[in-house]
C-alpha positions in Angstrom: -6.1 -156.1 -103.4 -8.5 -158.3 -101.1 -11.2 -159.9 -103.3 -14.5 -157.7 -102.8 -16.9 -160.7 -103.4 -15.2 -163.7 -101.4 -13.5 -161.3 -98.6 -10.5 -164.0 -98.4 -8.2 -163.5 -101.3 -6.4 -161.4 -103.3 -6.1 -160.5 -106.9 -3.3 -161.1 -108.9 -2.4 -160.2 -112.4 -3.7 -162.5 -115.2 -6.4 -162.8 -117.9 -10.1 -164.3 -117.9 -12.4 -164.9 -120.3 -15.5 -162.1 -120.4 -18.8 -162.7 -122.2 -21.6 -159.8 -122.7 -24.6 -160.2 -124.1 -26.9 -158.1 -125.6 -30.5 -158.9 -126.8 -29.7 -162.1 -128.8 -26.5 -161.2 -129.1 -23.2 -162.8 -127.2 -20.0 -161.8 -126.9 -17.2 -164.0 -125.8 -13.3 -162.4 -125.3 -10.8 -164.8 -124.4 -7.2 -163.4 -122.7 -8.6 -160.5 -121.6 -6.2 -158.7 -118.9 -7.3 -158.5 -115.5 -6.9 -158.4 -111.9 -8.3 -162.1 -110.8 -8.7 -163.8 -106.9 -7.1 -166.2 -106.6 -9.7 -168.0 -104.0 -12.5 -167.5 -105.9 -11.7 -166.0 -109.7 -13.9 -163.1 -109.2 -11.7 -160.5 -112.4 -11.9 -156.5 -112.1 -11.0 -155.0 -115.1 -9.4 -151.1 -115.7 -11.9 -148.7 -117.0 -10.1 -148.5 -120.0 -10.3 -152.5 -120.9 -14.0 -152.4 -119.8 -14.0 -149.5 -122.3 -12.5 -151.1 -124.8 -14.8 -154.5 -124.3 -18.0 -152.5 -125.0 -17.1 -150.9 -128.2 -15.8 -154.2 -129.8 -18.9 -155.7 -128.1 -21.3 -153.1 -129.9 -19.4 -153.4 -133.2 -20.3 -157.3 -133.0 -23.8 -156.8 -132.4 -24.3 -153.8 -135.3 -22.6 -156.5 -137.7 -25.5 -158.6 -136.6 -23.8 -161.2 -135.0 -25.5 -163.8 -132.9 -22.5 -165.7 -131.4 -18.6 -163.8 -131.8 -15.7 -165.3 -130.0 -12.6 -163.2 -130.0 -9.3 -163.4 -128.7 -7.9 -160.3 -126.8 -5.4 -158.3 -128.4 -1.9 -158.1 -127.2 -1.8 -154.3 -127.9 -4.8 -153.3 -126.7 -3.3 -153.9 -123.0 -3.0 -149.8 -121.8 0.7 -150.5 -120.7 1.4 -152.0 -123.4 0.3 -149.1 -125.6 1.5 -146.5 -124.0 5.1 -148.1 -124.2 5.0 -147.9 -127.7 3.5 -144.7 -128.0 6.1 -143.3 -126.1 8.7 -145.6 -128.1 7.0 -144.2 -131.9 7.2 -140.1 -130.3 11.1 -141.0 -129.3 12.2 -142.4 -132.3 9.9 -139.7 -134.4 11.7 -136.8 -132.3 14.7 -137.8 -132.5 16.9 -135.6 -134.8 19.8 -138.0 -135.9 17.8 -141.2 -137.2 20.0 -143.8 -138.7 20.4 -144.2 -141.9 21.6 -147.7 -142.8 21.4 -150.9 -140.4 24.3 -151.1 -137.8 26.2 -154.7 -138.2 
């Protein structure tokens, strides 16, 4: 996608680093999944991952924290989850689970 901000480049697949703050709270999440430009690093983030950012952000700031620095979790990426979601409801429906380890 063309960047909206710069006009010149286009987003690729990667991760930045997102801070929010909140009254004299800050925020910081490292990794975080996103779409970035490559001219001028402007990220867009799915709805779900923005989501996702504001509801560990609030838990932060209701534990009182003044400065939290997290690092993003691997399976809190959507594709990622929804893989194995799908992977736990196949091997949970499956009728002839194995029984002992196959050598």
């Amino acid at each position: 996608m063309k960047c909206v901000i710069c006009k010149q480049g286009e987003t690729r697949p990667g991760t930045t680093t997102v801070t929010i703050q909140r009254g004299d709270s800050t925020v910081i999440f490292k990794g975080v999944p996103a779409d970035v430009c490559e001219n001028c690093g402007e990220y867009y983030l799915l709805e779900d991952i923005t989501r996702q950012l504001f509801q560990r952000a609030e838990e932060a700031v209701q534990k009182g924290a003044e400065v939290e620095i997290l690092r993003w979790r691997a399976t809190s990426h959507p594709i990622r989850h929804a893989i194995l979601s799908w992977a736990r409801s196949v091997l949970l429906s499956s009728k002839e689970l194995p029984t002992r380890a196959i050598r």
